[in-house]
PDB file of the backbone (N, CA, C, O) and the ligand in Angstrom, with CONECT records:
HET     ZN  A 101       1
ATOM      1  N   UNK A   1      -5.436  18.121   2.340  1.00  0.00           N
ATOM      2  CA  UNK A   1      -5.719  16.851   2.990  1.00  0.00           C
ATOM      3  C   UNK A   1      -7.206  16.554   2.909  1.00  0.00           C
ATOM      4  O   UNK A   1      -7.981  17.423   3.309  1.00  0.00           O
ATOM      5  N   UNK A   2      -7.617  15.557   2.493  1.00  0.00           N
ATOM      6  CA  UNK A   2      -9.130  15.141   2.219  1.00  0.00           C
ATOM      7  C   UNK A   2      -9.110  13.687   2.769  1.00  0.00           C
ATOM      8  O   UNK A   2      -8.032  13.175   3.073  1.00  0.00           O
ATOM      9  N   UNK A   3     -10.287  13.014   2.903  1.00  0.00           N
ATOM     10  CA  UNK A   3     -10.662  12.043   3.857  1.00  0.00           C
ATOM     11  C   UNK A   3     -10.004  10.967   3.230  1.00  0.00           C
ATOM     12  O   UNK A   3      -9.398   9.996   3.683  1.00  0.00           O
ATOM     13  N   UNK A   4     -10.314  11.445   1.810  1.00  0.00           N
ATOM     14  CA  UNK A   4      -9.264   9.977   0.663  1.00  0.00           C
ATOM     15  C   UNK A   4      -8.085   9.589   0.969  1.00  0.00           C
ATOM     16  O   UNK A   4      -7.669   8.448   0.764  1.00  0.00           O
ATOM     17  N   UNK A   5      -7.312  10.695   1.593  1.00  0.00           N
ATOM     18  CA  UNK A   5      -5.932  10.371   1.684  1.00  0.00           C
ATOM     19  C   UNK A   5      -5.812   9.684   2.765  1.00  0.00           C
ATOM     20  O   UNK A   5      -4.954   8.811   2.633  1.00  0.00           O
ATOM     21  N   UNK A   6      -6.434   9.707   4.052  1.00  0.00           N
ATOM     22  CA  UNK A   6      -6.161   9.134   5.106  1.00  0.00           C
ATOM     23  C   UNK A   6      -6.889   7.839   4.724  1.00  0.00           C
ATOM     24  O   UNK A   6      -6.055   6.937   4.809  1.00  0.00           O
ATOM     25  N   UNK A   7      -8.312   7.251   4.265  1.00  0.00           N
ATOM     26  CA  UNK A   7      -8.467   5.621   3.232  1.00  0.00           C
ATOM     27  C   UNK A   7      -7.354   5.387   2.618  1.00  0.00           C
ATOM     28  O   UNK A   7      -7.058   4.201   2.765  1.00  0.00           O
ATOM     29  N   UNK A   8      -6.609   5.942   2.009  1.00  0.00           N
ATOM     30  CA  UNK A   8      -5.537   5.537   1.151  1.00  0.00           C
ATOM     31  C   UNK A   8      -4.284   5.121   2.115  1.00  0.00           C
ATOM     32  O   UNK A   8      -3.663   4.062   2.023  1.00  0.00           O
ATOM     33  N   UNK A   9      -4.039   6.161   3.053  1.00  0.00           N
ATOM     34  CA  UNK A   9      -3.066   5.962   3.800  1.00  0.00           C
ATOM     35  C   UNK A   9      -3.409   4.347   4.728  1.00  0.00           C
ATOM     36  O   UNK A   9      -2.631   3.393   4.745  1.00  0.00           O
ATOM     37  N   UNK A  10      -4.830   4.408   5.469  1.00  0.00           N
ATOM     38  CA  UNK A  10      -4.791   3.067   5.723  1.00  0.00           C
ATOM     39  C   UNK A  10      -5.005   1.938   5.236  1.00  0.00           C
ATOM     40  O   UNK A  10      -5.028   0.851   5.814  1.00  0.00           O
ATOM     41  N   UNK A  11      -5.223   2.269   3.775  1.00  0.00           N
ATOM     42  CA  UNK A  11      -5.342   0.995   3.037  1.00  0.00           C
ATOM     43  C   UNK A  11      -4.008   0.043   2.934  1.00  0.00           C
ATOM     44  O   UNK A  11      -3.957  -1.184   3.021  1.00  0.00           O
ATOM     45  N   UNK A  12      -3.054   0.886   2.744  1.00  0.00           N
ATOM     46  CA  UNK A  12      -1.531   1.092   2.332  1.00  0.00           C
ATOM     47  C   UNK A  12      -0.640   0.363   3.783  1.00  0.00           C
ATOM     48  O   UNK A  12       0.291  -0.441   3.746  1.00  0.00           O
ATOM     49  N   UNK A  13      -1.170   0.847   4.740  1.00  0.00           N
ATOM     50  CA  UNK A  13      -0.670   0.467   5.800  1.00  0.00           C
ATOM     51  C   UNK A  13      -1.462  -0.923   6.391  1.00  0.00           C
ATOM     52  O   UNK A  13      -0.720  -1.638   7.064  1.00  0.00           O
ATOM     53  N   UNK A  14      -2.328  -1.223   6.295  1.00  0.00           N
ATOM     54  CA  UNK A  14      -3.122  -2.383   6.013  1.00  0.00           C
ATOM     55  C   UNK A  14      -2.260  -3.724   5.639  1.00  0.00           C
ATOM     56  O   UNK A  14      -1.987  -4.825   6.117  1.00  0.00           O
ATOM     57  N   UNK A  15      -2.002  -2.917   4.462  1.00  0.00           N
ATOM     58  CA  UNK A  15      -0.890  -4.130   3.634  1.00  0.00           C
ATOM     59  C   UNK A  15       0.436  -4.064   3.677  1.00  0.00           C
ATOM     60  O   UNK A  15       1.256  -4.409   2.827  1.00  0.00           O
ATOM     61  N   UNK A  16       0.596  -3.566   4.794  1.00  0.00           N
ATOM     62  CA  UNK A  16       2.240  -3.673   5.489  1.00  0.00           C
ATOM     63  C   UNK A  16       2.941  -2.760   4.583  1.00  0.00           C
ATOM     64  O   UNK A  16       4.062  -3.147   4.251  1.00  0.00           O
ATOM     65  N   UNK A  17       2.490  -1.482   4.038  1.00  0.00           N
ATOM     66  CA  UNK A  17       3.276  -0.718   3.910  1.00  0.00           C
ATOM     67  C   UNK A  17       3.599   0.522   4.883  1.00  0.00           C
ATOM     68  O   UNK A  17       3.221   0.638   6.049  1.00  0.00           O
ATOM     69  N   UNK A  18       4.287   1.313   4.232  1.00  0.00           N
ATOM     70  CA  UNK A  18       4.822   2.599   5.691  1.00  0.00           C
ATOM     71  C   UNK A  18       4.484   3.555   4.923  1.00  0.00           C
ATOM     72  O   UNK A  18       5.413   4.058   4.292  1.00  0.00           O
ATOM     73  N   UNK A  19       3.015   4.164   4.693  1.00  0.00           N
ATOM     74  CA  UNK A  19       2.680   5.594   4.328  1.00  0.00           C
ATOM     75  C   UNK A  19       2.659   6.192   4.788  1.00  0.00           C
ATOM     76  O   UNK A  19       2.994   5.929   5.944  1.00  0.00           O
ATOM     77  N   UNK A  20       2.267   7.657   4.502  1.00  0.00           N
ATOM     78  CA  UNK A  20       3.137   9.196   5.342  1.00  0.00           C
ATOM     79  C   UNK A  20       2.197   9.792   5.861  1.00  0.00           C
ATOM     80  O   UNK A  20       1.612  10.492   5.034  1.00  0.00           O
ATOM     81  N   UNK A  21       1.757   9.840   6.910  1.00  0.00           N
ATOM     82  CA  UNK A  21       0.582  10.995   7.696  1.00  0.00           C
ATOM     83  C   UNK A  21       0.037  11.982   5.992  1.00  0.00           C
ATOM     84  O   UNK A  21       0.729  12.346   5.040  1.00  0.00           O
ATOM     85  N   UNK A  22      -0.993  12.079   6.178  1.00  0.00           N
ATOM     86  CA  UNK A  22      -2.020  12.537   5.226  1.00  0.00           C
ATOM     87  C   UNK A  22      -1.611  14.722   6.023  1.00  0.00           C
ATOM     88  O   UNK A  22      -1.432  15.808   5.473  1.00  0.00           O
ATOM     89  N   UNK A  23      -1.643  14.400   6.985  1.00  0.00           N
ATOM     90  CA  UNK A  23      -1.486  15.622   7.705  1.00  0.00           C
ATOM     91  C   UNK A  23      -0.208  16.378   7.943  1.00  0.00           C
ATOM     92  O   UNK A  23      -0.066  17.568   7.663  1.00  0.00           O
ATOM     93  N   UNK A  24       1.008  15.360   8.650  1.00  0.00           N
ATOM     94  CA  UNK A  24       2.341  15.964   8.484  1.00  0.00           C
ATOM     95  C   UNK A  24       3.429  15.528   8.125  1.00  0.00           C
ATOM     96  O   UNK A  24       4.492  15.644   8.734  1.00  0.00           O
ATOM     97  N   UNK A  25       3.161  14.763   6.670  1.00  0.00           N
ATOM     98  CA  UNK A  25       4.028  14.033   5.910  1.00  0.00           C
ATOM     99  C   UNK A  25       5.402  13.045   6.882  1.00  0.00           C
ATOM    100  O   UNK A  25       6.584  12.877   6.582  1.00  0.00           O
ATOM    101  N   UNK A  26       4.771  12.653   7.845  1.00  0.00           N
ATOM    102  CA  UNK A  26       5.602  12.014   8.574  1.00  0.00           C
ATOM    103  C   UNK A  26       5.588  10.241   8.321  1.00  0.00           C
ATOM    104  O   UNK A  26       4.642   9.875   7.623  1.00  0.00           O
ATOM    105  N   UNK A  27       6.317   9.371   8.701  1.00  0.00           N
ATOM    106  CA  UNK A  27       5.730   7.878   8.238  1.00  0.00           C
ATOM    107  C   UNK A  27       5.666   7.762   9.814  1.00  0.00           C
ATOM    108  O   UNK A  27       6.668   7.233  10.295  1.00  0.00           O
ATOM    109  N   UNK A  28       4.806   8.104  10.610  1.00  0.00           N
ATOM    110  CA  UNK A  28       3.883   7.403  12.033  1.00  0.00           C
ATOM    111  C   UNK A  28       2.903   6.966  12.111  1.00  0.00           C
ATOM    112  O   UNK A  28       2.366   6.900  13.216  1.00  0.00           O
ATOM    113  N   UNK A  29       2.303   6.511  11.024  1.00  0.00           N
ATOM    114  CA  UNK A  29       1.079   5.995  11.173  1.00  0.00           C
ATOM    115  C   UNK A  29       0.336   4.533  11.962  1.00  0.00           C
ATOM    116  O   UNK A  29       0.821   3.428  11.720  1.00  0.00           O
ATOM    117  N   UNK A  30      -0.525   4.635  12.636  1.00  0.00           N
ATOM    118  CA  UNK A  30      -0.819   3.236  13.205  1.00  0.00           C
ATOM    119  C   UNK A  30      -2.271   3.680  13.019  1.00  0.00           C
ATOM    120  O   UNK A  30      -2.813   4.740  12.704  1.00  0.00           O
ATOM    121  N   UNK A  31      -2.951   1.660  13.542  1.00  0.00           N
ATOM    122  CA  UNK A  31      -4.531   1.711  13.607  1.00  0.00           C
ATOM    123  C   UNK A  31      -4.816   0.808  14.872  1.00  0.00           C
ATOM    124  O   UNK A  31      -4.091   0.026  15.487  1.00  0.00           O
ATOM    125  N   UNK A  32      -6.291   1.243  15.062  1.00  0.00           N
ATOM    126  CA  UNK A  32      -6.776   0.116  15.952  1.00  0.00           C
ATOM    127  C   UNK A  32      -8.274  -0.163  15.338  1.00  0.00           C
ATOM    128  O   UNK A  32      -9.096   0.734  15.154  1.00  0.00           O
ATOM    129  N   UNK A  33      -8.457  -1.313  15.102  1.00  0.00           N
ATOM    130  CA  UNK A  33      -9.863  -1.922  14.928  1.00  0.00           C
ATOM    131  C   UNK A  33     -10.848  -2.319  15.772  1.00  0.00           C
ATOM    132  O   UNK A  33     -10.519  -2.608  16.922  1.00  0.00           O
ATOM    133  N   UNK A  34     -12.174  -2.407  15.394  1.00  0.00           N
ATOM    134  CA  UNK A  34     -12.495  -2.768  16.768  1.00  0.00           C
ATOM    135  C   UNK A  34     -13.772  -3.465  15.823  1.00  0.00           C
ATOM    136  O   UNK A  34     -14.362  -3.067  14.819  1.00  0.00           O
ATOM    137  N   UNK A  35     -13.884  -4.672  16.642  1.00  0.00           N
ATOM    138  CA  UNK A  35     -14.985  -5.451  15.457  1.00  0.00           C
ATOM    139  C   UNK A  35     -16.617  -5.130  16.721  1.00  0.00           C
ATOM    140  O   UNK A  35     -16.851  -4.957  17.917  1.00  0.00           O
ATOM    141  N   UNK A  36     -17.328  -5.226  15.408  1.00  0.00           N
ATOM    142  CA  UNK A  36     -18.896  -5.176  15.849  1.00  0.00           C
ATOM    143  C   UNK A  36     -19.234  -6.653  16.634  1.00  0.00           C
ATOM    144  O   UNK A  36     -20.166  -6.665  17.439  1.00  0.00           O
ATOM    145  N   UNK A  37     -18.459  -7.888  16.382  1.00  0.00           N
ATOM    146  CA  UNK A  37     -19.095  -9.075  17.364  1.00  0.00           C
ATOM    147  C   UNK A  37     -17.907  -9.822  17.123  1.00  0.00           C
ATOM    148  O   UNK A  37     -17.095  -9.218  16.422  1.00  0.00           O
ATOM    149  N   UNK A  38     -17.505 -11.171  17.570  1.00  0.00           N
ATOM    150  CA  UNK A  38     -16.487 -11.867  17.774  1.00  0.00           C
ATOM    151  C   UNK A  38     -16.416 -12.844  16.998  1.00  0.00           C
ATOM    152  O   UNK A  38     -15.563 -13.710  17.191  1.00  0.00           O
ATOM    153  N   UNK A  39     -17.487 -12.934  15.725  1.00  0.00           N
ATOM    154  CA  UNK A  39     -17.340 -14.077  14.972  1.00  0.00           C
ATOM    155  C   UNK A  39     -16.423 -13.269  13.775  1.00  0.00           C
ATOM    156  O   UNK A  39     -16.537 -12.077  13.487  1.00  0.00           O
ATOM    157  N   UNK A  40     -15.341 -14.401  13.067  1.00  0.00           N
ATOM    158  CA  UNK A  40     -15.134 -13.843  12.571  1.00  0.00           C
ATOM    159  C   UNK A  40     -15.311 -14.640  10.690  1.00  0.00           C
ATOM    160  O   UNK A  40     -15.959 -15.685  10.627  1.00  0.00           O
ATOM    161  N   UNK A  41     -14.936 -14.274   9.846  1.00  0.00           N
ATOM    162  CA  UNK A  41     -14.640 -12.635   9.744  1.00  0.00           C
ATOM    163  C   UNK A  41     -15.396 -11.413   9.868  1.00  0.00           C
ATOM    164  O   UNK A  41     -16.530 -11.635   9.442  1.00  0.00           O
ATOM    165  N   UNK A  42     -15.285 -10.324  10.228  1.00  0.00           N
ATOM    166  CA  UNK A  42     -16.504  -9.479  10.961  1.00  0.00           C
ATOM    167  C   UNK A  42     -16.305  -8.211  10.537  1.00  0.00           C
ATOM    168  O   UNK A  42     -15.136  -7.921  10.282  1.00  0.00           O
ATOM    169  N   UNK A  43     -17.224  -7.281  10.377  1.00  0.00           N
ATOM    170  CA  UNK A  43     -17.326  -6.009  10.436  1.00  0.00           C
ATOM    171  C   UNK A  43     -17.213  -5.233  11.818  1.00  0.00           C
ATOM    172  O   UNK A  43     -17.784  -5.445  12.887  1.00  0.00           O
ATOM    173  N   UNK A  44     -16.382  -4.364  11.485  1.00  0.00           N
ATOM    174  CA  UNK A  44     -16.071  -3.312  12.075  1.00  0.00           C
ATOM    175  C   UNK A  44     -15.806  -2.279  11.772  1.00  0.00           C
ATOM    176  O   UNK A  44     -16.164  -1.955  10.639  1.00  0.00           O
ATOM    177  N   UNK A  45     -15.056  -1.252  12.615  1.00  0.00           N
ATOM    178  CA  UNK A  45     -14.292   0.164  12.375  1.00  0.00           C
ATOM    179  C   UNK A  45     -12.868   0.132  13.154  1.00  0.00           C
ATOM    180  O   UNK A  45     -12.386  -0.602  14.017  1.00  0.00           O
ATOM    181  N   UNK A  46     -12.257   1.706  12.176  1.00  0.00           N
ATOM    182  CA  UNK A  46     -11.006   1.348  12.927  1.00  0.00           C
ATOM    183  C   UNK A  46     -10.697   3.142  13.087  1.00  0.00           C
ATOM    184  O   UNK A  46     -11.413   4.044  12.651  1.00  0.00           O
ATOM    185  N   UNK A  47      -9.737   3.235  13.655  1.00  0.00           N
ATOM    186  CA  UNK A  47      -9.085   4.580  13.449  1.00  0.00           C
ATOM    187  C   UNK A  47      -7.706   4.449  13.077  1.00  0.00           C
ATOM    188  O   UNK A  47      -6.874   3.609  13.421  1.00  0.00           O
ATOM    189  N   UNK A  48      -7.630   5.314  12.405  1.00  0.00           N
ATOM    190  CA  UNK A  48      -5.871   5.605  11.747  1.00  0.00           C
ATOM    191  C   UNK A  48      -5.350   6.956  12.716  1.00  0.00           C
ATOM    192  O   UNK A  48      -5.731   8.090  13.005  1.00  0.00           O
ATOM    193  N   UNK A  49      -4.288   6.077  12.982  1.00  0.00           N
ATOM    194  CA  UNK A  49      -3.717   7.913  13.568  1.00  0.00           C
ATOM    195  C   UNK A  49      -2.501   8.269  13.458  1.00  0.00           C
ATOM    196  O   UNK A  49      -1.696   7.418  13.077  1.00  0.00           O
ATOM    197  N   UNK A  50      -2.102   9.443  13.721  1.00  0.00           N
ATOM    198  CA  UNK A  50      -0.241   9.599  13.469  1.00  0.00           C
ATOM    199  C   UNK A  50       0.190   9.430  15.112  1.00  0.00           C
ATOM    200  O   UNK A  50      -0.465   9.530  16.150  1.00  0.00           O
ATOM    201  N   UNK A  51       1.235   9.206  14.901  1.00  0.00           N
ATOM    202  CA  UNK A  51       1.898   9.391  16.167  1.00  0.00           C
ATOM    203  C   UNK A  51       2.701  10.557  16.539  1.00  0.00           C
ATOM    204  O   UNK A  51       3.131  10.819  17.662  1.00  0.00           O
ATOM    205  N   UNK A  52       2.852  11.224  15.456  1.00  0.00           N
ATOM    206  CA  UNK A  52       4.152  12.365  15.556  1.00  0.00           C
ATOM    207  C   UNK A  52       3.171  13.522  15.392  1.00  0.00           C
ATOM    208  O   UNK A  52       3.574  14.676  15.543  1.00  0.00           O
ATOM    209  N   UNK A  53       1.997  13.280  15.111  1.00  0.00           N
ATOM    210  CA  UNK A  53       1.468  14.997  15.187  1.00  0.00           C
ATOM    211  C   UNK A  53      -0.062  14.345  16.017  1.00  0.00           C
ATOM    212  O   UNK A  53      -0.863  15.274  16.120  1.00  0.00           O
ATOM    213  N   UNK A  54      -0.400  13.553  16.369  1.00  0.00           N
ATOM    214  CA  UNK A  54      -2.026  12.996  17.237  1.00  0.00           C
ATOM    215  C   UNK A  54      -2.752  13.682  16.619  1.00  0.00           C
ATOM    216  O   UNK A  54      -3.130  14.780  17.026  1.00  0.00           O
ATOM    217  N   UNK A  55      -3.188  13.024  15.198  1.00  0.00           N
ATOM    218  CA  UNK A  55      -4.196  13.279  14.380  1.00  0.00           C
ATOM    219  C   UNK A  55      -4.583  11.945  13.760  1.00  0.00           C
ATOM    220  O   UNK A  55      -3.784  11.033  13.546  1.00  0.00           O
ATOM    221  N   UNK A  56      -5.930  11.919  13.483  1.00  0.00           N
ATOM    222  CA  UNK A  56      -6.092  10.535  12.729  1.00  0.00           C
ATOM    223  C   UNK A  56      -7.810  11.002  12.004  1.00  0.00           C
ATOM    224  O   UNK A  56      -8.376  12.090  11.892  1.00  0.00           O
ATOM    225  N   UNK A  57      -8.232   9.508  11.609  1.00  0.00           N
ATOM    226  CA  UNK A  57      -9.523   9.481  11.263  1.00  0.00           C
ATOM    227  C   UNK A  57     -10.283   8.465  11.158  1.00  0.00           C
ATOM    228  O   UNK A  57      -9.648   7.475  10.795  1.00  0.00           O
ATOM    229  N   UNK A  58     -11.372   8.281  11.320  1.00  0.00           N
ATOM    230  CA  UNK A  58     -12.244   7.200  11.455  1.00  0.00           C
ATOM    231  C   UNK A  58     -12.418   6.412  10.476  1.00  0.00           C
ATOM    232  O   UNK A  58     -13.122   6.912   9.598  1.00  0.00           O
ATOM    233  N   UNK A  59     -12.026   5.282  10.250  1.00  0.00           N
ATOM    234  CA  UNK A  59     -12.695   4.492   9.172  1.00  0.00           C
ATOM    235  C   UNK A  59     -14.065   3.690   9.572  1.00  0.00           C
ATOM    236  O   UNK A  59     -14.130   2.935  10.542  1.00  0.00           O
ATOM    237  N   UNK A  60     -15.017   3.931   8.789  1.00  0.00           N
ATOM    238  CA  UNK A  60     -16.313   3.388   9.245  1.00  0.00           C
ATOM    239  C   UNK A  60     -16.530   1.583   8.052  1.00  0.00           C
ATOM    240  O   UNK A  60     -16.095   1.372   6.920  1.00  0.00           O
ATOM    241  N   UNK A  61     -17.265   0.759   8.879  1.00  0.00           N
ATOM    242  CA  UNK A  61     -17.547  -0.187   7.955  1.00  0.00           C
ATOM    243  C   UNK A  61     -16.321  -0.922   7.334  1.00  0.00           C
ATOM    244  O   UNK A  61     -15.869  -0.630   6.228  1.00  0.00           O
ATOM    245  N   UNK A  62     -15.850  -1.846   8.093  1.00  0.00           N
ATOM    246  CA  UNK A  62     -14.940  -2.634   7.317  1.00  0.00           C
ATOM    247  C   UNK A  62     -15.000  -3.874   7.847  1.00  0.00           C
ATOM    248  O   UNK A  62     -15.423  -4.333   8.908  1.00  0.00           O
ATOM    249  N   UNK A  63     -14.248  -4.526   6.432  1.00  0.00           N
ATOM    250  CA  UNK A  63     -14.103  -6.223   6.682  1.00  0.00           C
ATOM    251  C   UNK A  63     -12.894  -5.954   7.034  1.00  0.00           C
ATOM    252  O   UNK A  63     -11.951  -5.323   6.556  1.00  0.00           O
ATOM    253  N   UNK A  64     -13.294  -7.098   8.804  1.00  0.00           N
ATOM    254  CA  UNK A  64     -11.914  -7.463   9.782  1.00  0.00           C
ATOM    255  C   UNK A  64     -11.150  -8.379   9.509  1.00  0.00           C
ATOM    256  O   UNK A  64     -11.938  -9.196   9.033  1.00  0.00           O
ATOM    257  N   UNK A  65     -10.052  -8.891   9.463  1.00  0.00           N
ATOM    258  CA  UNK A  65      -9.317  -9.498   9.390  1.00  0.00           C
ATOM    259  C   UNK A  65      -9.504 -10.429  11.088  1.00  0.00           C
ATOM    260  O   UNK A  65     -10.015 -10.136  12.169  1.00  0.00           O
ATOM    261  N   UNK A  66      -8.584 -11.954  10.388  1.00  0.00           N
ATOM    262  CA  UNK A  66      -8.683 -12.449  12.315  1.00  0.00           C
ATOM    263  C   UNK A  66      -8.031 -11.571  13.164  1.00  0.00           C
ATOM    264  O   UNK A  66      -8.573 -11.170  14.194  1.00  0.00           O
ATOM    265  N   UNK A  67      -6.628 -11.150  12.742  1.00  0.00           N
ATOM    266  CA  UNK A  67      -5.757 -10.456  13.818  1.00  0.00           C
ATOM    267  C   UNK A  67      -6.338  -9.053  14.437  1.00  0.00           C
ATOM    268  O   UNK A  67      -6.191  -8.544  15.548  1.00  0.00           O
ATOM    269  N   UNK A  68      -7.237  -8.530  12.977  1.00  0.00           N
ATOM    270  CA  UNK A  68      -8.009  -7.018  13.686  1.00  0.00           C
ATOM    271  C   UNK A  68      -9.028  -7.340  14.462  1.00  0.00           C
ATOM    272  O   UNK A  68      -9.398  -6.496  15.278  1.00  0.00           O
ATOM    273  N   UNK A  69      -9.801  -8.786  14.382  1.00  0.00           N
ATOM    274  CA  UNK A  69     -10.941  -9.144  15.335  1.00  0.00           C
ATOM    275  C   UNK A  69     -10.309  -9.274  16.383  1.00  0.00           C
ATOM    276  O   UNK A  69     -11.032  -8.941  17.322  1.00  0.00           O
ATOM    277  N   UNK A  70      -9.003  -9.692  16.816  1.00  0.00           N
ATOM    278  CA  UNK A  70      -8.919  -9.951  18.099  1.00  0.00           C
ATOM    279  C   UNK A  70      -8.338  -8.787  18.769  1.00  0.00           C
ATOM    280  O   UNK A  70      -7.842  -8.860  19.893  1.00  0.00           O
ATOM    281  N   UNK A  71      -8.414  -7.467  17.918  1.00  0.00           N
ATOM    282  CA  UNK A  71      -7.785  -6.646  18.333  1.00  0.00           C
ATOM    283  C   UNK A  71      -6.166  -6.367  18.893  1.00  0.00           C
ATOM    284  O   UNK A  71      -5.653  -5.472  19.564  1.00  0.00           O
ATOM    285  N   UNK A  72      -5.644  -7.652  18.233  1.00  0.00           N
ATOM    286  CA  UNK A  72      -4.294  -7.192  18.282  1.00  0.00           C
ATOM    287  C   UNK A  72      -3.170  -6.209  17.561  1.00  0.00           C
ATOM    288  O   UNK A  72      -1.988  -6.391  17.269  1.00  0.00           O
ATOM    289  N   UNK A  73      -4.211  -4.909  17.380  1.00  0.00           N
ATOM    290  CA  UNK A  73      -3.336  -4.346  16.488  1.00  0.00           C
ATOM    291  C   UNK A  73      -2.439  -2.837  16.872  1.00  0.00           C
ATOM    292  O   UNK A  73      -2.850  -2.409  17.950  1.00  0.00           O
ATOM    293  N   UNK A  74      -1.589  -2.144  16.407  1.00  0.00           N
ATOM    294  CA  UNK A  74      -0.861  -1.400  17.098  1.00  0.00           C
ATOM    295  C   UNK A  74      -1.716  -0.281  17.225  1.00  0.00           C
ATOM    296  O   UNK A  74      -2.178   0.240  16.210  1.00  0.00           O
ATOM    297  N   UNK A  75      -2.036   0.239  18.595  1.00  0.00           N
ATOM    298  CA  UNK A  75      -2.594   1.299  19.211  1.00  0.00           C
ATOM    299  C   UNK A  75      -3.031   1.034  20.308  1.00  0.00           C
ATOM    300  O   UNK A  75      -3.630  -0.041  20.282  1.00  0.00           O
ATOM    301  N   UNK A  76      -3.016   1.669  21.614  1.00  0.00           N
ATOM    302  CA  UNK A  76      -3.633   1.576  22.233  1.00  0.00           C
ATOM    303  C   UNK A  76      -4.606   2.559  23.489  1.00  0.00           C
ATOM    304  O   UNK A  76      -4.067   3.666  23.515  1.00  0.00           O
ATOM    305  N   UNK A  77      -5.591   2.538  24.314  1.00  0.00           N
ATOM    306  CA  UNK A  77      -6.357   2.968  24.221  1.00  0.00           C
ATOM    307  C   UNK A  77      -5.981   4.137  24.888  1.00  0.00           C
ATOM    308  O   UNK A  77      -6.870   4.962  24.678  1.00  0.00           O
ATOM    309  N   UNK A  78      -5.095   4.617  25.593  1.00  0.00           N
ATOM    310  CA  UNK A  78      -4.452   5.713  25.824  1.00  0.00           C
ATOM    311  C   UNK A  78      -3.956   6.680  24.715  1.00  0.00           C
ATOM    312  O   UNK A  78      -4.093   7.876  24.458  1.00  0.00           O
ATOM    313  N   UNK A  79      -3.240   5.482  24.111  1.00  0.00           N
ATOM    314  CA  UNK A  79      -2.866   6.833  22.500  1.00  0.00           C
ATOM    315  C   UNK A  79      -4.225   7.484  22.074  1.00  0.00           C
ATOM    316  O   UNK A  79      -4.427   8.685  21.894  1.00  0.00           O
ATOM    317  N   UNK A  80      -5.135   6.431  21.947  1.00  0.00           N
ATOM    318  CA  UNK A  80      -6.764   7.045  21.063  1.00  0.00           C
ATOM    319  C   UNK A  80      -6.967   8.101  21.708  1.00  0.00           C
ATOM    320  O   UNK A  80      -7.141   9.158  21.102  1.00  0.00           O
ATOM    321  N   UNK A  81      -6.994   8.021  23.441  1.00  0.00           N
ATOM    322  CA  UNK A  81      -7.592   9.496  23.727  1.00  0.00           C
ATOM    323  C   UNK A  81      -6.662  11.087  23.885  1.00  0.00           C
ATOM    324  O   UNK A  81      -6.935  12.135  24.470  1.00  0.00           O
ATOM    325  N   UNK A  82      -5.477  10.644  23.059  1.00  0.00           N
ATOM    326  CA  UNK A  82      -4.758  11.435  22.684  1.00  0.00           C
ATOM    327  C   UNK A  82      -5.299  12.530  21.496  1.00  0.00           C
ATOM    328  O   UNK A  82      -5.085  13.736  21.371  1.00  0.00           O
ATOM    329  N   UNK A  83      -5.977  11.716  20.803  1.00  0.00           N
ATOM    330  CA  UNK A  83      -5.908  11.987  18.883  1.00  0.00           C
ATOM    331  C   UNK A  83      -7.196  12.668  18.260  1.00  0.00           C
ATOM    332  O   UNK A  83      -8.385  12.354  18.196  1.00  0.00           O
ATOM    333  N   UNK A  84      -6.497  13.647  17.867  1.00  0.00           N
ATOM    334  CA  UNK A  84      -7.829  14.510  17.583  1.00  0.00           C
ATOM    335  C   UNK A  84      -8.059  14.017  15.926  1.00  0.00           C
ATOM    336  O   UNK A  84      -7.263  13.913  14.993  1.00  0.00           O
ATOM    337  N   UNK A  85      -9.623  13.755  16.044  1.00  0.00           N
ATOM    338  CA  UNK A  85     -10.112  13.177  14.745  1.00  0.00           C
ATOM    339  C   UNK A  85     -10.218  14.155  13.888  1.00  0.00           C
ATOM    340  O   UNK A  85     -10.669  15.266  14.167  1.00  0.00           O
ATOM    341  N   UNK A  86      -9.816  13.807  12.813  1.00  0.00           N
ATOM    342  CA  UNK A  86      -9.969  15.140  12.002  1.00  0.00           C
ATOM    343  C   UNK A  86     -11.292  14.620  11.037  1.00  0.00           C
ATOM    344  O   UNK A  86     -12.023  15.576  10.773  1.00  0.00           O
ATOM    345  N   UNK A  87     -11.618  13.726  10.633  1.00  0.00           N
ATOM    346  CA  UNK A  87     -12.740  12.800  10.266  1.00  0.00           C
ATOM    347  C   UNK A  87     -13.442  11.863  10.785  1.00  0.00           C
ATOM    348  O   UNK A  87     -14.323  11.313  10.125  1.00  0.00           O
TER     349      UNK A  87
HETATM  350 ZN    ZN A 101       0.998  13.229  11.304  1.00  0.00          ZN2+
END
């Protein structure tokens, strides 16, 4: 498992696909974004995480989408302090 796979995994899931935990080949994956200011379109970060094993990783530096600026996306802030970053 290398950092690529989990970019890959959320790239993949990004675009509405269902890729497999980088960690325990499971398809649980979710994200949450969180933008740097409210204009959009905006930079931010996000985390990817599994749900079936609470592992994920940081994505640093990205272009937000409107729906990730407003932070409507699946995770929430209870799961995060579940999830041990592995990146
Ligand atoms: Zn997993």
């Amino acid at each position: 498992m290398k950092y690529n796979d989990w970019v890959d995994a959320f790239l993949s899931l990004r675009d509405g696909g269902a890729p497999v935990c980088p960690n325990c080949d499971r398809q649980a994956l979710a994200y949450r974004a969180f933008s740097f200011s409210s204009v959009t379109p905006s930079i931010g970060w996000a985390v990817v995480f599994c749900r079936a094993c609470n592992t994920g990783a940081r994505m640093s530096r990205i272009q937000l989408t409107q729906q990730e600026t407003d932070a409507e996306n699946a995770g929430t802030d209870a799961e995060l302090c579940t999830i041990r970053l592995l990146y």
